[in-house]
Residue, then its C-alpha position, 0 to 999 in steps of 0.5 A: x795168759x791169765x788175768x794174774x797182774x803182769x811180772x814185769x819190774x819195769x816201767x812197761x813200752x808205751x805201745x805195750x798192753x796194762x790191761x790183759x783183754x782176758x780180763x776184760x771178757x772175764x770181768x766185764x760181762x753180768x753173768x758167765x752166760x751173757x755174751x756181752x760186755x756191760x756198759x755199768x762195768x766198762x764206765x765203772x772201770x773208766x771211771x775208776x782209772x779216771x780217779x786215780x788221775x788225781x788220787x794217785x793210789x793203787x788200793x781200791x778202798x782208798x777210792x771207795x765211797x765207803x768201806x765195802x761200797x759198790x761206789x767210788x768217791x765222786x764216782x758219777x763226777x769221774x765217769x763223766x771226766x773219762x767219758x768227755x776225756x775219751x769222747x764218749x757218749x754215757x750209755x748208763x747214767x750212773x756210770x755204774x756206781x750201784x750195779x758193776x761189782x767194782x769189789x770184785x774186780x777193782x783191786x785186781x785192775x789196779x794191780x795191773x797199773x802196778x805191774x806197769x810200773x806205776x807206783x814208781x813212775x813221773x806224773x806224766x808217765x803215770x797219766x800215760x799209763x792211765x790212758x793205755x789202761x782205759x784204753x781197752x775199756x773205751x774201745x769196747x765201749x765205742x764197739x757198743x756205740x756203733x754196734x748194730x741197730x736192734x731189728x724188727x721182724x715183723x713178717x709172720x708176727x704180732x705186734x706184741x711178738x715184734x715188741x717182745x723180740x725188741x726187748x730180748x735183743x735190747x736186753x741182751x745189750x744191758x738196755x732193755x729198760x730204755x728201749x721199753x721206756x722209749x717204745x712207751x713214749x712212742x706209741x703214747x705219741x702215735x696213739x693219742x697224737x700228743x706231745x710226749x716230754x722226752x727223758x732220759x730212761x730211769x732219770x729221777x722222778x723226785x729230787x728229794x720229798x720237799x721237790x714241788x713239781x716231782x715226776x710221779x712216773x716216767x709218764x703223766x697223761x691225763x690222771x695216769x701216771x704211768x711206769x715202765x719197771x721191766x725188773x722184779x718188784x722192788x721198794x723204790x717202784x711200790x713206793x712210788x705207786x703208793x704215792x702215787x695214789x695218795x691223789x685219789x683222782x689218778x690211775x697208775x699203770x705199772x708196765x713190766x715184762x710179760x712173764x713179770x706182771x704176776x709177780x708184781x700183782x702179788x706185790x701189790x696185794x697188800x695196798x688198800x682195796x680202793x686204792x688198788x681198783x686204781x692200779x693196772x699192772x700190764x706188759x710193756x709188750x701187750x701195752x705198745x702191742x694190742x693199739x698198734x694192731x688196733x691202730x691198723x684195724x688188725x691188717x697185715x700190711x697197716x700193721x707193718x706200717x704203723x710199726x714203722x711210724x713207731x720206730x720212726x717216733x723211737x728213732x727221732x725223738x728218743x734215740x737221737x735226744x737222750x740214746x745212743x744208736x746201738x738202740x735204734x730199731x730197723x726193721x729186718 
């Protein structure tokens, strides 16, 4: 079977599928080459399925935000709805509005209520429709939820190879960024024996240029400022750490991927002399990595234990408050 909408002229059995499952492999997934499906997609498509609920119309601009928008109207509000209506738990906070290709798909999803008989249906045959609809979408998403934790194997590796290792297998899970953020708070509790605020990965540093107490970056410690970026250098981060040298008291370190850090130094060259003698860019693995190692006075076996004292922190006070188990660390 394609992923053309179906053929069929009649209102489809309940117990009949809407949406092709080879749809959702296909669309589904960031890149032809990843083999896992994408939280931002799978709760765009909920999310949008969700808004037909009360927009009852079958064309994809008449959802959108704009024209030629990445995003529905009220799309983290219908997000939500969908999530609480299927017991979910969010794993990408703006259900993605700003990454899940909804142009590319989204008409095609609506089509297949059409062919479902949607148009021509009552109100609660409709909702009925909608809710075999997500159903494929929501099952992918509990599948993501309970999946396997990610595993740390630390026999025959460094500290930051163990890191490394983590972040590929959080990346092929669409969540590198959190369990990187995570991982930071972790080892700055487990270095320095302080209270980290927990936060949600990538939450909003500044609600708008007249907030008064903003987030300067995903940690403050001391007169450091410190970000996690595990992406390409982008405007909103340099922005960011432009104002964050506006105070000339604070540092700011920018945290990134290994084979990233060069990329972001020639970002930042063009930030004035004095100021840029206050900025270290280094790797998220290095980071957590190298105290970890120094914390276990470069043993073999205190290294195995202070990287479960780690993942212990990662576990208790990131993953169970603001994540969602399939990031939680083991060691294998």
């Amino acid at each position: 079977m394609d992923c053309t909408p179906l053929s069929c002229c009649t209102l489809l059995p309940l117990k009949m599928k809407v949406v092709p499952p080879e749809f959702v492999q296909q669309h589904m997934r960031k890149g032809s080459k990843s083999s896992q499906l994408t939280p931002a997609r799978l709760q765009a498509a909920l999310a949008l399925l969700e808004r037909v609920r009360e927009h009852r119309s079958t064309k994809l601009e008449e959802h959108l935000a704009s024209k030629g928008s990445s995003g529905l109207e009220s799309h983290e509000t219908f997000g939500n709805l969908a999530l609480k209506r299927l017991k979910l738990q969010p794993i990408n906070k703006n259900h993605g509005r700003r990454s899940s290709s909804l142009q590319d798909w989204g008409q095609q999803l609506l089509d297949f209520l059409v062919a479902a008989g949607f148009e021509r249906a009552s109100e609660s045959e409709q909702s009925t429709i909608i809710d075999a609809a997500q159903s494929p979408f929501a099952q992918a998403m509990h599948q993501i939820l309970e999946q396997d934790p990610l595993q740390a194997r630390v026999k025959g590796r460094s500290a930051v190879a163990v890191v490394k290792e983590l972040l590929d297998q959080a990346d092929e899970k669409g969540k590198a960024g959190d369990v990187a953020q995570y991982l930071v708070g972790a080892k700055l509790m487990l270095r320095l024996g302080i209270e980290i605020p927990v936060h949600q990965a990538n939450k909003g540093d500044r609600k708008s240029r007249s907030d008064e107490s903003p987030r300067l970056g995903d940690f403050e410690v001391g007169d450091a400022i410190i970000e996690v970026a595990l992406g390409l250098p982008d405007e909103k981060h340099v922005q960011q750490i432009e104002d964050a040298l506006d105070d000339p008291n604070k540092e700011v370190w920018l945290l990134t991927k290994a084979d990233r850090v060069g990329a972001w130094l020639t970002e930042l060259e063009h930030i004035e002399a004095t100021a840029l003698r206050r900025v270290v860019v280094d790797s998220v693995e290095r980071f957590v990595g190298q105290n970890i190692a120094e914390l276990s006075s470069f043993g073999v076996k205190a290294k195995a234990v202070k990287l479960q004292e780690l993942f212990s922190l990662y576990n208790e006070r990131w993953v169970k408050q603001v994540g969602f188990q399939g990031i939680r660390i083991v060691c294998a």
